[in-house]
N, CA, C and O atoms as CSV, one atom per row, in Angstrom:
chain,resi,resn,atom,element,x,y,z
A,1,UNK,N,N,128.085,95.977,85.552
A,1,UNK,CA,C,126.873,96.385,86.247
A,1,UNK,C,C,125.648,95.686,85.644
A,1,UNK,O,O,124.649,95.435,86.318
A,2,UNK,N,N,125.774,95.374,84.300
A,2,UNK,CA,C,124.772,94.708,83.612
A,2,UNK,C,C,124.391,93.657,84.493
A,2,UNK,O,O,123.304,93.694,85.071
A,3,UNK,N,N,125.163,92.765,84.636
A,3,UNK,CA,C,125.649,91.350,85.477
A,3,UNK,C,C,124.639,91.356,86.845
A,3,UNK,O,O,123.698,90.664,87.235
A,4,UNK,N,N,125.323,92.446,87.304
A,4,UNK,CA,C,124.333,92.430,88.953
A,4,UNK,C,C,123.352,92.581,88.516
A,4,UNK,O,O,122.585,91.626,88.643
A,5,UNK,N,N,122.789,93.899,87.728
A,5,UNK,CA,C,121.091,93.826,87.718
A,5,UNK,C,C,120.587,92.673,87.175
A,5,UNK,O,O,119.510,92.364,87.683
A,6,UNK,N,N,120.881,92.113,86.539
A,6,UNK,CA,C,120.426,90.691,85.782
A,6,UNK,C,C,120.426,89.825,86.845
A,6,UNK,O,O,119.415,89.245,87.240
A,7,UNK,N,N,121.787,89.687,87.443
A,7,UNK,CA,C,120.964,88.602,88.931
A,7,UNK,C,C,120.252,89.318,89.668
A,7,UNK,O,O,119.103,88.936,89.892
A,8,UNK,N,N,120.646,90.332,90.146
A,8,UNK,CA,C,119.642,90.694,91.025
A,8,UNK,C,C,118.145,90.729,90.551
A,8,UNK,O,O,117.268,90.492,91.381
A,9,UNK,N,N,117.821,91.012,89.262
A,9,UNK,CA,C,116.387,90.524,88.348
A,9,UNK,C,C,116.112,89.226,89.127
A,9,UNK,O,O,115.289,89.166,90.041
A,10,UNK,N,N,116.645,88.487,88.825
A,10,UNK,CA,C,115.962,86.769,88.960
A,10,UNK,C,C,115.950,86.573,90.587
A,10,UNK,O,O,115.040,86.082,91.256
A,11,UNK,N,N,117.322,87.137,91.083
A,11,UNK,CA,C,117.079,86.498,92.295
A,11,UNK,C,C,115.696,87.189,93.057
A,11,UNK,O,O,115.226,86.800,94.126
A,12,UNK,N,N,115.228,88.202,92.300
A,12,UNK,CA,C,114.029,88.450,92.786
A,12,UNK,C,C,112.503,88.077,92.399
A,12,UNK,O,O,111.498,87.835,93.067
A,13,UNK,N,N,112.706,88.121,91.417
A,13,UNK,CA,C,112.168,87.055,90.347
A,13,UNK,C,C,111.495,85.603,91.358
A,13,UNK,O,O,110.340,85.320,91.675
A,14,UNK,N,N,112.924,84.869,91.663
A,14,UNK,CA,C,112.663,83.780,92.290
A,14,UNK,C,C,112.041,84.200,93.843
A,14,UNK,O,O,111.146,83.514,94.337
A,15,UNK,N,N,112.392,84.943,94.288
A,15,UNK,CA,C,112.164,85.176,95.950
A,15,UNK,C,C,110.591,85.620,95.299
A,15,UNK,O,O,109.850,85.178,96.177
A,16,UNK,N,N,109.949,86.066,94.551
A,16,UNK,CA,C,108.572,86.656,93.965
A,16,UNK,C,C,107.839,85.526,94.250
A,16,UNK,O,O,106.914,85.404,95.053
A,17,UNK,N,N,108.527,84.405,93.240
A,17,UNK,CA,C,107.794,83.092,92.861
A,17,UNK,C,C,107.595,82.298,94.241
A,17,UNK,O,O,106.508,82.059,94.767
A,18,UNK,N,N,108.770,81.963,94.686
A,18,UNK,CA,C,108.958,81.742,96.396
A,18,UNK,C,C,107.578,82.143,97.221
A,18,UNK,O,O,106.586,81.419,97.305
A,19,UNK,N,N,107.702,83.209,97.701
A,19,UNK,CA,C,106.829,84.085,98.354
A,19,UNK,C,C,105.205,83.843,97.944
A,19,UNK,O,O,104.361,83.602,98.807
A,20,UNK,N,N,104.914,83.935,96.612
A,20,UNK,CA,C,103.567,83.965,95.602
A,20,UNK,C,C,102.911,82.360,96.399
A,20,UNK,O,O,101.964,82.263,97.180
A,21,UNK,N,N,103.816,81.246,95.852
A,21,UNK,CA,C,103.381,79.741,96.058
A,21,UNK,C,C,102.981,79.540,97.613
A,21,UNK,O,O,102.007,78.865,97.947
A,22,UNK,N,N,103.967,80.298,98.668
A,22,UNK,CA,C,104.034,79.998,100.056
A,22,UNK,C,C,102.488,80.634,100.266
A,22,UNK,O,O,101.720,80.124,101.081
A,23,UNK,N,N,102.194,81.536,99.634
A,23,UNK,CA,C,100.652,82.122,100.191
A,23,UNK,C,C,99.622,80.893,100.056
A,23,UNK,O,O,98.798,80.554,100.906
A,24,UNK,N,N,99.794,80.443,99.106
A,24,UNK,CA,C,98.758,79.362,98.945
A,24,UNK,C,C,99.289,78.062,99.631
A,24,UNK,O,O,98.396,77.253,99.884
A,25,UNK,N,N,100.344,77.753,99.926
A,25,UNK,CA,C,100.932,76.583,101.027
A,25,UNK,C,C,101.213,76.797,102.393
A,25,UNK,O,O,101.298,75.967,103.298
A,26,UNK,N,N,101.338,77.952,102.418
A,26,UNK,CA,C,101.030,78.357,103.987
A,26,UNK,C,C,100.105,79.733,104.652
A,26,UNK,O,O,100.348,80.253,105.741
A,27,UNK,N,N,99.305,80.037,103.958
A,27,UNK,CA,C,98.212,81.016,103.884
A,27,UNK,C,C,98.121,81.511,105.539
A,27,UNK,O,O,97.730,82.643,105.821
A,28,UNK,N,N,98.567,80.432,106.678
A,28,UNK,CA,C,98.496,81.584,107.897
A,28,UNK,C,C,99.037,82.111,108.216
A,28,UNK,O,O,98.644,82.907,109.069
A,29,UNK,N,N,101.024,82.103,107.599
A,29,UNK,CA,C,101.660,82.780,107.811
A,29,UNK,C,C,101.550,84.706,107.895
A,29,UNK,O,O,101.828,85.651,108.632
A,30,UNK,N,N,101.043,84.430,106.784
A,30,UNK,CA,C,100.628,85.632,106.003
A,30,UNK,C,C,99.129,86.579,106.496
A,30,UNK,O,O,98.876,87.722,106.116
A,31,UNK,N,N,98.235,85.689,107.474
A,31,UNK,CA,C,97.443,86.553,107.686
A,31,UNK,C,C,97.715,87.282,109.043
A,31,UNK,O,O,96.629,87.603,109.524
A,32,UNK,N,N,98.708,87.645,109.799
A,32,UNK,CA,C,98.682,88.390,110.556
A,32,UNK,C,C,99.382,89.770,109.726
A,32,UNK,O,O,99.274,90.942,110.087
A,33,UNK,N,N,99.891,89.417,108.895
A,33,UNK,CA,C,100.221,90.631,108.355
A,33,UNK,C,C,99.328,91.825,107.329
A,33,UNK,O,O,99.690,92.922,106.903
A,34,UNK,N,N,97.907,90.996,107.150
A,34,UNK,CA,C,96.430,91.582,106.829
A,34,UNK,C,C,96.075,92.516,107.759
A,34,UNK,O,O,96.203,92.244,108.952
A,35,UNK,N,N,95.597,93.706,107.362
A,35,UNK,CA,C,94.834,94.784,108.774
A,35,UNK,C,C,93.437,93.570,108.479
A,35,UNK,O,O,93.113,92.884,107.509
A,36,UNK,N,N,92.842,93.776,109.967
A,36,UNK,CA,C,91.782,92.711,110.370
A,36,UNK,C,C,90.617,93.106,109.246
A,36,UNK,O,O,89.931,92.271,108.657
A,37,UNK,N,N,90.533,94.552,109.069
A,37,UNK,CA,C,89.510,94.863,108.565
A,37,UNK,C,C,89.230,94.593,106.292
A,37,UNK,O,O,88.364,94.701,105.424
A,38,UNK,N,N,90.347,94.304,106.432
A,38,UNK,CA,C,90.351,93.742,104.826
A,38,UNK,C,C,90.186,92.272,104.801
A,38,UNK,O,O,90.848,91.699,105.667
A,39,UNK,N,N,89.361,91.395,103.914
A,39,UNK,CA,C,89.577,90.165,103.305
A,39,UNK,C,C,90.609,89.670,103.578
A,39,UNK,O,O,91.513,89.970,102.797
A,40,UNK,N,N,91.025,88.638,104.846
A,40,UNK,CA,C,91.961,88.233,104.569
A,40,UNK,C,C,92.436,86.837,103.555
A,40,UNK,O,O,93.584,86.434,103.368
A,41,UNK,N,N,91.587,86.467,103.185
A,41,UNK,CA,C,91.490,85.158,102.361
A,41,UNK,C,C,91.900,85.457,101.133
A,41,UNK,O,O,92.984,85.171,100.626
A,42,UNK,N,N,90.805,86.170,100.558
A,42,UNK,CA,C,90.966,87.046,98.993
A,42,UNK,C,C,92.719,88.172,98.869
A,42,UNK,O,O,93.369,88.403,97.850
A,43,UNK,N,N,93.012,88.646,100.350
A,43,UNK,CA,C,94.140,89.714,100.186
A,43,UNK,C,C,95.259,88.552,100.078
A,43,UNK,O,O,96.366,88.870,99.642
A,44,UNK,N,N,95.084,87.623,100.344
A,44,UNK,CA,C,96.369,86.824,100.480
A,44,UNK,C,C,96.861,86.042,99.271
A,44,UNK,O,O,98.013,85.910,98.857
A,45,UNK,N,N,95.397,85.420,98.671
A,45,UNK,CA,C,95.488,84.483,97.384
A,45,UNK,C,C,95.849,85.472,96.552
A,45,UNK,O,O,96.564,85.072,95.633
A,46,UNK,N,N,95.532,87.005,96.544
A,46,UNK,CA,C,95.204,88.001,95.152
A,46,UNK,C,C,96.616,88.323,95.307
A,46,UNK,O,O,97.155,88.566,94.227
A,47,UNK,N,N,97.436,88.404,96.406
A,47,UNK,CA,C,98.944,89.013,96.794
A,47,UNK,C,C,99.599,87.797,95.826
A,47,UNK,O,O,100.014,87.943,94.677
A,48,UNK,N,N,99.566,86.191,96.853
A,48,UNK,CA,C,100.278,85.198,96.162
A,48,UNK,C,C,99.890,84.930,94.578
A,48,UNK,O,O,100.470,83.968,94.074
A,49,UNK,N,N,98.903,85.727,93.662
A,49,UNK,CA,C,98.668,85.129,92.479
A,49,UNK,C,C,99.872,86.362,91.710
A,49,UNK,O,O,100.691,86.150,90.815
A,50,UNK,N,N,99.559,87.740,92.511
A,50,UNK,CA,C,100.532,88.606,91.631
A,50,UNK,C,C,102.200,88.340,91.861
A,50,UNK,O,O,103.112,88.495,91.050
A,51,UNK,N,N,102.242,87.941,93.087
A,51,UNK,CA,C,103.947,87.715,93.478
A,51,UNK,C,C,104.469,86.953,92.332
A,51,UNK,O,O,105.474,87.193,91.662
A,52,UNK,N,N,103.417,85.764,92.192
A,52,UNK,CA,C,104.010,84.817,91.101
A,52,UNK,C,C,103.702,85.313,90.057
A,52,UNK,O,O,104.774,85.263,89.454
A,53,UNK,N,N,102.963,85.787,89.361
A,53,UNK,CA,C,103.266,86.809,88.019
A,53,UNK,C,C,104.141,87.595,87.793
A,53,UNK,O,O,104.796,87.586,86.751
A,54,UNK,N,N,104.332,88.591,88.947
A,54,UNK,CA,C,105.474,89.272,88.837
A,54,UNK,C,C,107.355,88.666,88.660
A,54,UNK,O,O,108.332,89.020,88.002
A,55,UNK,N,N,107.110,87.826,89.461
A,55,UNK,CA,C,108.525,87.070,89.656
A,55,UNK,C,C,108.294,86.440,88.187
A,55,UNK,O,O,109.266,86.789,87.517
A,56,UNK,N,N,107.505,85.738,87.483
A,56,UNK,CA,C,107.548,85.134,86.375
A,56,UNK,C,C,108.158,85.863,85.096
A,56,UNK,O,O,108.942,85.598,84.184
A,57,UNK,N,N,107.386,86.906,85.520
A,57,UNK,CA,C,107.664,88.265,84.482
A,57,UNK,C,C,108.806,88.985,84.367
A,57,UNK,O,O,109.199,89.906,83.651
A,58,UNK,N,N,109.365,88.137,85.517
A,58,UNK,CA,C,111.256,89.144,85.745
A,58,UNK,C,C,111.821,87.781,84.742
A,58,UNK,O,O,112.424,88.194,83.751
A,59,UNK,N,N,111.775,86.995,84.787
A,59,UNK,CA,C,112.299,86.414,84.130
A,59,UNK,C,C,112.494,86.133,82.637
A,59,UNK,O,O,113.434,85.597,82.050
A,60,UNK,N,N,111.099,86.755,82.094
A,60,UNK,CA,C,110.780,86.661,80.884
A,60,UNK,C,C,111.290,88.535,79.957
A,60,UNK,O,O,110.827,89.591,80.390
A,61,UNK,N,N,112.303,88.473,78.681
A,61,UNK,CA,C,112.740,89.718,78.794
A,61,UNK,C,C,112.204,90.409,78.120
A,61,UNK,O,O,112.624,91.555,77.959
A,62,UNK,N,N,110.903,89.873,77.389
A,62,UNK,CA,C,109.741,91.263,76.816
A,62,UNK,C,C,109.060,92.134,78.106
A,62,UNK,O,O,108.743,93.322,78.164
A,63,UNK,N,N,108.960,90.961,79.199
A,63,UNK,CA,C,107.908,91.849,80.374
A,63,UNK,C,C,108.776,91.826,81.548
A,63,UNK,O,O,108.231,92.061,82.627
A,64,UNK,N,N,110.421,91.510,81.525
A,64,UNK,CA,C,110.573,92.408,82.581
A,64,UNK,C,C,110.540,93.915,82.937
A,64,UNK,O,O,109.927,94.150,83.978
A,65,UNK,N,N,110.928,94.705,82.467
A,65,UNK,CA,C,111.053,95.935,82.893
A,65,UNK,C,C,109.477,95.974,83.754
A,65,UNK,O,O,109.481,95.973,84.985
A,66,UNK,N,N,107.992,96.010,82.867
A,66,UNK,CA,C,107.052,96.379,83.712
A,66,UNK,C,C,106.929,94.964,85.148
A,66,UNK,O,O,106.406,95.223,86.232
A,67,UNK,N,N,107.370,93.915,84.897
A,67,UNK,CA,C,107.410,92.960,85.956
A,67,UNK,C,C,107.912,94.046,87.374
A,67,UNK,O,O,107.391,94.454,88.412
A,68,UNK,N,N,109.447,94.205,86.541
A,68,UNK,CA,C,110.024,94.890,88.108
A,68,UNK,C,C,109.424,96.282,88.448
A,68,UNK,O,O,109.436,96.693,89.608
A,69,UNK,N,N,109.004,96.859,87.627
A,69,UNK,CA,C,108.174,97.833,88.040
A,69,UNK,C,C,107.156,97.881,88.975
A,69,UNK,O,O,106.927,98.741,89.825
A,70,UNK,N,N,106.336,96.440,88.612
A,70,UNK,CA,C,105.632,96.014,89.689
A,70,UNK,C,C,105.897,95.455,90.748
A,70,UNK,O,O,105.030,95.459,91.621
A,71,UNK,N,N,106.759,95.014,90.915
A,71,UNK,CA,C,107.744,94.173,91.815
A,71,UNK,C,C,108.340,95.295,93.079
A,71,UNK,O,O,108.246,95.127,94.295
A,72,UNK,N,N,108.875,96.288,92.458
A,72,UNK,CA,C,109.632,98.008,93.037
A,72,UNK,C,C,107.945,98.605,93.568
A,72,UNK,O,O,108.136,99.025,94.710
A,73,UNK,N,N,106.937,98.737,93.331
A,73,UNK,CA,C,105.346,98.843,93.576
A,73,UNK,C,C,105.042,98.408,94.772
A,73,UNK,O,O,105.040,99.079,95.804
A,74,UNK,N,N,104.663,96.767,94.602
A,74,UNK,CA,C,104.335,95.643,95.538
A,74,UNK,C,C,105.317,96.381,97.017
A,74,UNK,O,O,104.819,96.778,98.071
A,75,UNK,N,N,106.495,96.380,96.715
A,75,UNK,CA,C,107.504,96.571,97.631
A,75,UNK,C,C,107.221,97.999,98.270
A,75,UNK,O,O,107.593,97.819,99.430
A,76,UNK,N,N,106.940,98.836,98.218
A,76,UNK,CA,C,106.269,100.165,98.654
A,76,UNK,C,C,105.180,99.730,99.512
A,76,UNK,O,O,105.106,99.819,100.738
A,77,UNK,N,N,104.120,99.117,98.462
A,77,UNK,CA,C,102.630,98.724,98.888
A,77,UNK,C,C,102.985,97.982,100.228
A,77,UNK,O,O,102.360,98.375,101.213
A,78,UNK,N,N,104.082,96.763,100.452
A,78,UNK,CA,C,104.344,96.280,101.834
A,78,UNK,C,C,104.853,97.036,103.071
A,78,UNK,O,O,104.935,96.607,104.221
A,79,UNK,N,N,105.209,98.368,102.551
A,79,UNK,CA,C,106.437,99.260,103.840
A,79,UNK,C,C,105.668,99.401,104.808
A,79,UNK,O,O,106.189,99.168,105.899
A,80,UNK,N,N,103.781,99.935,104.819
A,80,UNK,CA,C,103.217,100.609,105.592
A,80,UNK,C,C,102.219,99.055,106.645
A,80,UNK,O,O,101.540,99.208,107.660
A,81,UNK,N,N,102.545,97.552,105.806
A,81,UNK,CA,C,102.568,96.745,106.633
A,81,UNK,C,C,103.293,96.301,107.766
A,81,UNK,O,O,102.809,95.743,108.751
A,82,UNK,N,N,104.731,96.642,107.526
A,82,UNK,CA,C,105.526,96.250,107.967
A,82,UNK,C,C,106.298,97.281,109.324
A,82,UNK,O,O,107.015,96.880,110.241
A,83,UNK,N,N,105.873,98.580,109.050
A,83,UNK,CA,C,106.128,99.898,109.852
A,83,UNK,C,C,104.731,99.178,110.564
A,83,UNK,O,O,104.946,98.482,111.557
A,84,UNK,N,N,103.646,99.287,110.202
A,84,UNK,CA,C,102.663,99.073,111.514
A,84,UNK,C,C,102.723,97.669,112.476
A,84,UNK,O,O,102.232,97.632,113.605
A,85,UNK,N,N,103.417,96.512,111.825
A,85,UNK,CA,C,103.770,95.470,112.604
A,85,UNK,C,C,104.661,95.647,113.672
A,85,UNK,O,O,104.678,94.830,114.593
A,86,UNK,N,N,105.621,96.909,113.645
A,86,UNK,CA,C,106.582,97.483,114.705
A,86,UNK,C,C,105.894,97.870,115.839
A,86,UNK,O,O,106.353,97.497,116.919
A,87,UNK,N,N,104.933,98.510,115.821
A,87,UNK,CA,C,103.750,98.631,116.572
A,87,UNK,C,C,102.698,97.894,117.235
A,87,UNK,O,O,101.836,98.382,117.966
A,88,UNK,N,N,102.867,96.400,116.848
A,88,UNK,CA,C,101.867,95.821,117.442
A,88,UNK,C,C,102.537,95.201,118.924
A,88,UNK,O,O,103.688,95.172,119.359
A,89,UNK,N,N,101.332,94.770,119.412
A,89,UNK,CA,C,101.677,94.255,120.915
A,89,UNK,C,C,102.127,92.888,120.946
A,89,UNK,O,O,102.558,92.366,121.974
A,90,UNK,N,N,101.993,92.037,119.337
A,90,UNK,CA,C,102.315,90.723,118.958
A,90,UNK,C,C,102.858,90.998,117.774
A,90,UNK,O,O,101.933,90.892,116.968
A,91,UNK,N,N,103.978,91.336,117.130
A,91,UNK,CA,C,104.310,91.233,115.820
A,91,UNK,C,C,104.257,90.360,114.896
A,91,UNK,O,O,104.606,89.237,115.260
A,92,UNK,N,N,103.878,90.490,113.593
A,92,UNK,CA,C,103.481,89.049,112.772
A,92,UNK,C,C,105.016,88.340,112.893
A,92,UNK,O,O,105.285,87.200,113.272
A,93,UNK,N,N,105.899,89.381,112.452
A,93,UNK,CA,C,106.921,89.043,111.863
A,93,UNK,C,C,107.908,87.925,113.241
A,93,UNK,O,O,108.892,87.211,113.050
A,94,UNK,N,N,107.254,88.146,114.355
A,94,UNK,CA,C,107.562,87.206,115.120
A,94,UNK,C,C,107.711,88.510,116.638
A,94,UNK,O,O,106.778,89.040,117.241
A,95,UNK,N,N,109.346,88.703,116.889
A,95,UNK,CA,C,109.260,89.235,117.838
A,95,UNK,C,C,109.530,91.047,117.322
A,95,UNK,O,O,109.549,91.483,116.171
A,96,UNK,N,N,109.707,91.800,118.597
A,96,UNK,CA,C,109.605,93.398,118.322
A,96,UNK,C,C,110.826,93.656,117.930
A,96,UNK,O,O,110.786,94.805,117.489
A,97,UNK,N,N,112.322,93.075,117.801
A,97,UNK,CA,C,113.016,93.529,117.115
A,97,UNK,C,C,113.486,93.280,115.687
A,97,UNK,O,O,114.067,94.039,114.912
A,98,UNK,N,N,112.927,91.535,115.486
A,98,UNK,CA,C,112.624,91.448,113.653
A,98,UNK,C,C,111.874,92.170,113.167
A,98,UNK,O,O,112.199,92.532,112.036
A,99,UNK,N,N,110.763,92.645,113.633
A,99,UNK,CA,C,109.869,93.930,113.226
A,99,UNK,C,C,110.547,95.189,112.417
A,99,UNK,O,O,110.469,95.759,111.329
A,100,UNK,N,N,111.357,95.258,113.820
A,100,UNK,CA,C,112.193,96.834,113.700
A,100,UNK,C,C,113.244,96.886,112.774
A,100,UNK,O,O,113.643,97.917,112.233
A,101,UNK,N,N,113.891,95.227,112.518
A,101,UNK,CA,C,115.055,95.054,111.685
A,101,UNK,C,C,114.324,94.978,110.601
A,101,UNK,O,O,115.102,95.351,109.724
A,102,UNK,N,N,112.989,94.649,109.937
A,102,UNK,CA,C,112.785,94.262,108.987
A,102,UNK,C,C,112.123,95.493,108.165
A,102,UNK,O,O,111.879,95.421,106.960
A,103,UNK,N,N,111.858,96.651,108.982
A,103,UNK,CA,C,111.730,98.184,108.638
A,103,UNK,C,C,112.619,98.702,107.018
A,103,UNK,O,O,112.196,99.121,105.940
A,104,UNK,N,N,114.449,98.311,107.733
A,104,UNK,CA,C,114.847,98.856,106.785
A,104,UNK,C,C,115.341,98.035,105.898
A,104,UNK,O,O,115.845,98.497,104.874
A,105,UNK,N,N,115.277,96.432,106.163
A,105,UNK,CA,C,115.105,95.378,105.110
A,105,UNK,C,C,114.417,96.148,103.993
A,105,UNK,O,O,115.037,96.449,102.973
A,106,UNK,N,N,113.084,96.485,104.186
A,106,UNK,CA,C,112.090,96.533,103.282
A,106,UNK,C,C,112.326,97.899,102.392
A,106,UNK,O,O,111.753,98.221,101.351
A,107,UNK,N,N,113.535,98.732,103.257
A,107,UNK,CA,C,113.762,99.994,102.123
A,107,UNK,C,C,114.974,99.364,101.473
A,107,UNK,O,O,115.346,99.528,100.311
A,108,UNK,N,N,115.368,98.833,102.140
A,108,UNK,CA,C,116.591,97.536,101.025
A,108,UNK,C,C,115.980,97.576,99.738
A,108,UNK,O,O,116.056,98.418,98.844
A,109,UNK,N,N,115.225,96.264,99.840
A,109,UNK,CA,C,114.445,95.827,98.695
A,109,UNK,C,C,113.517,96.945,98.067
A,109,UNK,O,O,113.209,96.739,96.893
A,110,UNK,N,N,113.129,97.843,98.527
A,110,UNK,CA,C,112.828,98.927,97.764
A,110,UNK,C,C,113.392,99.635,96.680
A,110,UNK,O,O,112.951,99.995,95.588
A,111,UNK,N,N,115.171,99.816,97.622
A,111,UNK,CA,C,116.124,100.351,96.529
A,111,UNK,C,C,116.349,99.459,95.500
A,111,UNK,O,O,116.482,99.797,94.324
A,112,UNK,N,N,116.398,98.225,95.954
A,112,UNK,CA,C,117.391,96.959,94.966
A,112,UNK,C,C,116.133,96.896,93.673
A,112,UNK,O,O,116.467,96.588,92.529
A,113,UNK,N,N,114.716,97.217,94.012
A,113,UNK,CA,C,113.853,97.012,92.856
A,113,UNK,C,C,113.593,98.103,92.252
A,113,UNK,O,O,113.037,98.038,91.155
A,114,UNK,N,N,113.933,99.369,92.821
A,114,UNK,CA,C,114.175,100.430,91.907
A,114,UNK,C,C,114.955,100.246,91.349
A,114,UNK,O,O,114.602,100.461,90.190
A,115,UNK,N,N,116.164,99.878,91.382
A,115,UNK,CA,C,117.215,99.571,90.430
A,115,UNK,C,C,117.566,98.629,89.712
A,115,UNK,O,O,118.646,98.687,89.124
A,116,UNK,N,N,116.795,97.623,89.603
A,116,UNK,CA,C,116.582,96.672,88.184
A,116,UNK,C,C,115.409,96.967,87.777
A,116,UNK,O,O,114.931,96.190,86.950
A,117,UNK,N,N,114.624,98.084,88.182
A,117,UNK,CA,C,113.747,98.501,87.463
A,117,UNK,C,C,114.127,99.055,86.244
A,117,UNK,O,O,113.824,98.661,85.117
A,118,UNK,N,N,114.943,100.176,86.628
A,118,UNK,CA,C,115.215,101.503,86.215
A,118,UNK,C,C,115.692,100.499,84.402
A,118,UNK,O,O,116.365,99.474,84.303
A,119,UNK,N,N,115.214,101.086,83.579
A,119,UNK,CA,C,116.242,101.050,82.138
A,119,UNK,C,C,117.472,101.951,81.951
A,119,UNK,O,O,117.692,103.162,81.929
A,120,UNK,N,N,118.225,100.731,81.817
A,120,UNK,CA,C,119.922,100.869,81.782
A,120,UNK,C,C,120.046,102.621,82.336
A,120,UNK,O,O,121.149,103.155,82.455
């Protein structure tokens, strides 16, 4: 069990780092998934600067535990984006049933970062 959480650490880790860089290389992807009424410039760079801290921090083994902590966080902080994109009349995520599929994606990755959170 050690084994899985340890990959599963990095491979999130990397999907962190992934995700963090793409904000700043593809920054419009990402702004339909901004409510209109927040910064979307500042919400996107400040998202992609922590993704990549966080993912950095899974990797490193003094600061993972609080990395994935933040990581299991972030992942919460996205659910109530991603439930209201089900709802829109244009979904960011593309069409209305990746929306709907990507609902319980996101309690996926919820569980999977509670649990390389968690100490042993």
């Amino acid at each position: 069990m050690k084994y899985v959480k340890l990959g599963l650490t990095f491979l999130f880790g990397a999907f962190m780092i992934f995700g963090g860089v793409n904000h700043f290389l593809k920054p419009e992807m990402y702004y339909p998934f901004i409510p209109d009424f927040l910064p979307q410039s500042f919400i996107n760079l400040s998202s992609g600067v922590l993704e990549i801290v966080l993912g950095v921090g899974a990797f490193i083994p003094a600061t993972r535990s609080k990395a994935t902590m933040g990581i299991f966080i972030l992942m919460i902080l996205f659910l109530p984006l991603h439930i209201w994109d089900v709802f829109k009349e244009h979904p960011a995520i593309g069409s209305h049933l990746a929306a709907i599929i990507r609902v319980p994606v996101q309690f996926l990755f919820i569980f999977i970062t509670w649990f390389i959170s968690k100490k042993n």
